[in-house]
C-alpha positions in Angstrom: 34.2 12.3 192.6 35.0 12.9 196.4 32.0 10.7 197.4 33.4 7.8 195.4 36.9 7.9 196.6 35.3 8.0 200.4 33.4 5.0 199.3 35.9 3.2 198.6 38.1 4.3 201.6 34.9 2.9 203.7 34.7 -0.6 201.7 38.7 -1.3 202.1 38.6 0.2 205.9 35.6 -1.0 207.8 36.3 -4.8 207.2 40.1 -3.4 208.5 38.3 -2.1 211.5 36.3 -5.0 211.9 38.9 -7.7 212.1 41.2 -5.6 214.2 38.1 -4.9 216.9 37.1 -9.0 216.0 40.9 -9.9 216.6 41.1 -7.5 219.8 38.1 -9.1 221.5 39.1 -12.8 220.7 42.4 -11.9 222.1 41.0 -10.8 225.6 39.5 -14.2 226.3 43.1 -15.5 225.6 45.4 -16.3 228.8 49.1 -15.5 229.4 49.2 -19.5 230.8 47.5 -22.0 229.5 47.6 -25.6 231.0 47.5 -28.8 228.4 47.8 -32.7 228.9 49.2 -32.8 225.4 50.9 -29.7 223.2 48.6 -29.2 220.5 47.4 -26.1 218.4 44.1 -24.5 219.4 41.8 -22.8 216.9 39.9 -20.3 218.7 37.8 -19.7 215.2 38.8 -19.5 211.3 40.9 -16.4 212.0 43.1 -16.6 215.1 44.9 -20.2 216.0 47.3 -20.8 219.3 50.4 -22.4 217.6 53.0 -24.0 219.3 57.0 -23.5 218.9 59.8 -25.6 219.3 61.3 -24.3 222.2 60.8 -26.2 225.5 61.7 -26.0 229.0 61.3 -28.5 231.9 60.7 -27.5 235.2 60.7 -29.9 237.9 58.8 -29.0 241.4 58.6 -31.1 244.1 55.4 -33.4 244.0 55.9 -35.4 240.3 51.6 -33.5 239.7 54.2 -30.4 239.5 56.5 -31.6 237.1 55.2 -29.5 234.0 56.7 -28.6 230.4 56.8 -24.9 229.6 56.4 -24.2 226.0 56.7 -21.3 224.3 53.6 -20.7 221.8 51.9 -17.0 219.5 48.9 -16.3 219.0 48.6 -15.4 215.2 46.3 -14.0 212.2 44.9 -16.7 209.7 48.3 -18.5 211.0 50.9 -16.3 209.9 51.1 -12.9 211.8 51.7 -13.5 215.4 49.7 -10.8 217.1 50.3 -12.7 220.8 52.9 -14.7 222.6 51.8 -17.3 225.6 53.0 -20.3 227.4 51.7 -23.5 227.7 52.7 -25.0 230.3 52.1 -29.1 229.6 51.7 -30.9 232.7 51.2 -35.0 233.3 47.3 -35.9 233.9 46.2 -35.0 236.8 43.6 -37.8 239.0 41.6 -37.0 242.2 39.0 -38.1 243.4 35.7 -36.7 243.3 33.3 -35.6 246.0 29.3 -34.8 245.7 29.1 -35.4 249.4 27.6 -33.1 251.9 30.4 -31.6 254.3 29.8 -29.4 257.8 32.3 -26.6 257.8 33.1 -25.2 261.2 35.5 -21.7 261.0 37.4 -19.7 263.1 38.5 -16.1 261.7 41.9 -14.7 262.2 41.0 -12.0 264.6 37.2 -10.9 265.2 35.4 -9.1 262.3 33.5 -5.7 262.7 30.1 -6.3 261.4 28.3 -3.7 263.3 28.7 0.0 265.3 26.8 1.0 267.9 26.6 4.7 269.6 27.4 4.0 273.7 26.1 6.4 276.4 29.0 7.3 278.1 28.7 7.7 282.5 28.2 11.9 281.5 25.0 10.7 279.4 26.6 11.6 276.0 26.4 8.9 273.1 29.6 8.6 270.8 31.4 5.6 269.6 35.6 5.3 269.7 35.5 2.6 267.4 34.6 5.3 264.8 35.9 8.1 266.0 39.6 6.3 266.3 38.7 4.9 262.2 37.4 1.4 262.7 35.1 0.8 260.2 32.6 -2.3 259.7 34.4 -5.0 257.4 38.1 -4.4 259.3 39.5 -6.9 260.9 41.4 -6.7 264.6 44.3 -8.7 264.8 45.9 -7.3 267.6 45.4 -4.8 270.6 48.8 -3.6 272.1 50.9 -5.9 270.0 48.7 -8.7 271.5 46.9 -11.3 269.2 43.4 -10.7 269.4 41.9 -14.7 268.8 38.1 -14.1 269.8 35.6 -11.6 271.2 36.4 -12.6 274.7 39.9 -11.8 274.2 38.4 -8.8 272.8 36.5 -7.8 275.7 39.3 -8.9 278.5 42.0 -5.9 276.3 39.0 -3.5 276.3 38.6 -3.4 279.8 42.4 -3.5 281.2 43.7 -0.9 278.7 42.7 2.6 279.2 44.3 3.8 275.6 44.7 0.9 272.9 46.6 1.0 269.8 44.5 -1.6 267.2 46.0 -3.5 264.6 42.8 -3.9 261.8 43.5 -5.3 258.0 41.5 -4.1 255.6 41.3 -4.6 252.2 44.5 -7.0 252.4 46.6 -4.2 254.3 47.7 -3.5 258.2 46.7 0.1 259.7 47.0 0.8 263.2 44.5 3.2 264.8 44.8 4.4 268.2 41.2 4.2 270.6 40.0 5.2 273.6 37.8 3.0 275.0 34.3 4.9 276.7 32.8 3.9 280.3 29.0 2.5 279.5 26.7 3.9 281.9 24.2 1.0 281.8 26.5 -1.7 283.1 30.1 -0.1 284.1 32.6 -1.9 281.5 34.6 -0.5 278.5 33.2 -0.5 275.0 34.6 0.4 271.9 30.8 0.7 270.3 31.4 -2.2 267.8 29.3 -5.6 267.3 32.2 -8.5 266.1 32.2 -12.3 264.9 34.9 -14.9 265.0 33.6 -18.0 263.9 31.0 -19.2 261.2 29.3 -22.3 261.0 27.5 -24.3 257.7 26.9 -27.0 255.1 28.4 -27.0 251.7 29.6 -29.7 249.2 33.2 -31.5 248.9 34.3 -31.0 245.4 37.1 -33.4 245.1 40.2 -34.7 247.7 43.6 -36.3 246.3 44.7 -39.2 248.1 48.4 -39.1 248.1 48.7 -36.0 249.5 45.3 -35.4 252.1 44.5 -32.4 250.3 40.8 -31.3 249.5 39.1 -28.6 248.0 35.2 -27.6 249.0 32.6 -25.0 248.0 34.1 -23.2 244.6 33.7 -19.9 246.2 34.2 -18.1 249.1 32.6 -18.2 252.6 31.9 -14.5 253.2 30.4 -12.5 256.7 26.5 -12.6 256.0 26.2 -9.1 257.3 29.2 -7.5 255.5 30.3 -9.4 252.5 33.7 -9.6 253.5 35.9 -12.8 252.8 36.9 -14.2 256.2 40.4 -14.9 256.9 40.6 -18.0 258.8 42.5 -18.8 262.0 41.6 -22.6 261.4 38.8 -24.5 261.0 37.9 -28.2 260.0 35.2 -30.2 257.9 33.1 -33.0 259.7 30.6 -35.6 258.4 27.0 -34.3 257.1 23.8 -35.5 256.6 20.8 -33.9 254.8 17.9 -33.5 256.6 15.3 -31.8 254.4 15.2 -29.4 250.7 13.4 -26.2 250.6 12.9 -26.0 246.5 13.7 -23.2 245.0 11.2 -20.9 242.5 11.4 -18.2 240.9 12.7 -14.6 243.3 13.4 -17.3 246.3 16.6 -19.5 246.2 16.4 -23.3 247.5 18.2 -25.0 250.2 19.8 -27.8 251.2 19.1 -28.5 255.1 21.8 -30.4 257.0 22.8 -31.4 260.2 26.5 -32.5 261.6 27.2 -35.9 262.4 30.1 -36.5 264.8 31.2 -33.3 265.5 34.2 -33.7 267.3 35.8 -36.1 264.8 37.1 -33.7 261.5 37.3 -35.6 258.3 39.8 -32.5 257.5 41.1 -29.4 258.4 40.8 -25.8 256.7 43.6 -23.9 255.6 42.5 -21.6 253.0 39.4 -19.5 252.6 39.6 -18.1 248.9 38.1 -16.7 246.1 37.5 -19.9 244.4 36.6 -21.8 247.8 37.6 -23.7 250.8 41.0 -25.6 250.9 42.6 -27.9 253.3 44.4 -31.0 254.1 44.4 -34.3 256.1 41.6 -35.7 254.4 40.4 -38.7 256.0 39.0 -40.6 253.1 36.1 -43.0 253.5 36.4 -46.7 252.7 34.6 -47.0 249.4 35.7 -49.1 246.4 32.9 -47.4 244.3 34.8 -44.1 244.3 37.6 -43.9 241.7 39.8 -41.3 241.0 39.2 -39.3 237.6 41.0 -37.0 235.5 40.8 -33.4 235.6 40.1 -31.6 232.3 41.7 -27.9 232.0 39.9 -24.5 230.4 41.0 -25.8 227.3 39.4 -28.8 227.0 35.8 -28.0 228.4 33.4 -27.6 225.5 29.5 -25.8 225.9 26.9 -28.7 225.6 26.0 -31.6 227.7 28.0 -32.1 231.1 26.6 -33.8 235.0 27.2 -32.4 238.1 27.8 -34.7 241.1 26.1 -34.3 244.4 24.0 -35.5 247.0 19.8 -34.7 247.6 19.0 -37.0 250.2 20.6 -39.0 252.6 22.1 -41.6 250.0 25.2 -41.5 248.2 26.4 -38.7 245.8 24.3 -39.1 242.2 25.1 -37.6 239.0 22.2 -35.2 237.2 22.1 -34.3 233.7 23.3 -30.2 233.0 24.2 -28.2 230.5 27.2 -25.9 230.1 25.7 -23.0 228.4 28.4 -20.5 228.2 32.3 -20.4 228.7 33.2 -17.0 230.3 36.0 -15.0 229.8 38.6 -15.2 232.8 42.0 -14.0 232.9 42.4 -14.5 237.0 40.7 -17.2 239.0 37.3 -16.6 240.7 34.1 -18.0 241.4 31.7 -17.3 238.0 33.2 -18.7 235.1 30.6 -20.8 233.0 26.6 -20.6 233.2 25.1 -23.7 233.6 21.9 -25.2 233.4 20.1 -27.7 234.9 18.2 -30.2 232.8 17.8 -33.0 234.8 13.6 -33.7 235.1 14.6 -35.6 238.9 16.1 -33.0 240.3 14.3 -30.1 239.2 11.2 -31.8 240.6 13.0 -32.3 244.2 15.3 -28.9 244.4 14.0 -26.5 241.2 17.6 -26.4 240.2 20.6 -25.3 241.7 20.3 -24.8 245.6 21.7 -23.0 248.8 23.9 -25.9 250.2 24.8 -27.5 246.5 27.9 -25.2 245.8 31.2 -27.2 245.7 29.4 -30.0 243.5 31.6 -31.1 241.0 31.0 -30.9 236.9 31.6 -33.7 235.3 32.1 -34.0 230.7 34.0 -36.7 229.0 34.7 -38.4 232.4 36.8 -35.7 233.7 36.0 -33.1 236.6 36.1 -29.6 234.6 34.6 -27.7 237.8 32.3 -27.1 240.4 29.0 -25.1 241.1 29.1 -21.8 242.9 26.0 -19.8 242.5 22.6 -20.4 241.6 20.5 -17.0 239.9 17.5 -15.9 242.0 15.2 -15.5 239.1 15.9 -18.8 237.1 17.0 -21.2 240.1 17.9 -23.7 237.4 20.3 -21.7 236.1 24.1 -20.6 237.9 27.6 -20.6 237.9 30.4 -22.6 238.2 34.1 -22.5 238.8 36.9 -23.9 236.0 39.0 -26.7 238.5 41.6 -25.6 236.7 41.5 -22.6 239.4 40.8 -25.0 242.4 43.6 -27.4 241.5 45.9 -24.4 241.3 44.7 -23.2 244.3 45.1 -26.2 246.1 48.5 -26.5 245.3 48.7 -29.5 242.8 49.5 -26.9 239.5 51.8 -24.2 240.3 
């Protein structure tokens, strides 16, 4: 008898569990915001459906791509029992144009960046190293020395040498510390070291993702331009994009990533200056757009309106004009907060897996194309399967760059 009544506690609870762990899950890939060209109901799957309410607010910014419709929306169980509320916020379509075009990027960091340490022998013959023993660690930045901005290793050096106690201003991890040093006498050649190795300026080629013309901004890359020897994000001083040309592919296989070689073409002429090194890339303004009736502008399409299944990327391979390749969008991935990875794509086109094996060093920034809108860019390529990577919603590089608030 008391085996039969736990049976059937198990038959009417487990599908209870089920649904509520089902309902849970489906509700984490759910957003607090979600951007829309049109209010409409989303059905996420036969059980949970985004349903829209009649309550409506306007909100006008300044730029009329701003101008956006909040309205007030609940998540809810087979369309009855709100288990959510969210906002949709139901902008006007948004046009810019697309890249695919090879860029040079040219960066100076805001400060100089510690990438190495190393011990000094002091005039006594002892080795030690201030840096560390006054708390500089590789990865911190130094912004200042004495309350004076710190703009490259020379100025660096000069503050080294004329101070005899220095109070450094380093960020780290998004925060300002100040640690006091005392610079050591090197033995070998007679000048003050701090025992660090530093950087303030990177140099490369990536791939313009997409510019708007009424306003000169652009966005570039899809993710971030990090130190090669530390990983860290760099925080740029300023910085600009020039013309670039590519000169040669090294194809990727299988444990060995591609490349895309390239070389800069008018260096001292910027097509466009940096602003913003971020998460999701590289953003900037006074785009100097090139004369060519060929390029149109095209819509963008939001998180909400991508779909897995056939999709092109835009990008350049040789030195012609950007060319759209065949892809796949594999799978959507669950994102709450912008960032770099947030659908797997595929490459399927039989050209260029022949020429570049997939997705290559130098590709990222290249713009996804489905249903004639840009719905994001490529970031990342994966070392084992080079036709296989990442991309970036543009949802998160518009909104970066200012056009979505």
């Amino acid at each position: 008898m008391k085996n039969k009544r736990l049976n059937k506690l198990y038959y009417i609870f487990t599908p209870i569990f089920i649904l509520t762990l089902a309902t849970f899950m489906n509700l984490r890939k759910t957003s607090e915001y979600i951007y829309l060209n049109n209010p409409s109901n989303i059905e996420y799957n036969s059980t949970l459906k985004l349903e829209n309410e009649s309550k409506t607010t306007l909100n006008q910014n300044y730029g009329k791509k701003n101008n956006y419709e909040d309205k007030q929306a609940n998540y809810k169980l087979f369309g009855n029992l709100t288990v959510k509320n969210s906002n949709e916020k139901i902008l006007p379509k948004i046009k810019v144009y697309p890249g695919g075009q090879p860029v040079g990027i040219k960066l100076k960091t805001n400060g100089v960046l510690v990438v190495g340490l190393s011990d000094i022998q002091s005039e006594n013959g002892n080795k030690m190293n201030p840096a560390v023993e006054g708390g500089i660690q590789i990865g911190d930045s130094i912004i200042k020395i004495n309350n004076e901005p710190i703009s490259d290793s020379k100025s660096l050096i000069d503050m080294v040498n004329k101070n005899m106690k220095l109070s450094i201003t380093i960020s780290r991890n998004g925060k300002d510390y100040v640690k006091t040093v005392i610079p050591s006498k090197c033995n070998t050649d007679g000048t003050y070291k701090l025992g660090i190795w530093v950087r303030d300026s990177t140099a490369g080629v990536g791939t313009l993702t997409f510019y708007d013309k009424e306003t000169g901004k652009f966005a570039a890359l899809g993710h971030p331009i990090t130190d090669i020897d530390t990983g860290t994000l760099l925080k740029v001083k300023d910085g600009n994009i020039i013309n670039s040309k590519i000169i040669s592919i090294k194809k990727g296989v299988k444990g060995t990533p591609g490349e895309v070689r390239g070389m800069f073409i008018d260096e001292e002429n910027s097509i466009g200056n940096i602003k913003n090194n971020t998460i999701c890339g590289i953003y900037g303004n006074e785009f100097k757009m090139q004369n060519n009736d060929e390029i149109k502008p095209m819509e963008v399409g939001f998180r909400s309106e991508i779909k897995e299944g056939d999709a092109k990327i835009l990008t350049t391979i040789n030195q012609e004009k950007p060319k759209y390749y065949s892809i796949k969008i594999e799978k959507l991935l669950v994102q709450d907060s912008p960032g770099p990875k947030s659908m797997v794509i595929k490459i399927t086109d039989p050209e260029l897996l022949k020429k570049t094996g997939g997705i290559v060093q130098g590709m990222s920034g290249s713009p996804i194309i489905q249903n004639n809108k840009i719905v994001g860019a490529v970031t990342h390529v994966l070392i084992n399967s080079p036709d296989t990577g990442y991309g970036i919603y543009a949802e998160w590089m518009i909104k970066e760059l200012g056009l979505i608030s």
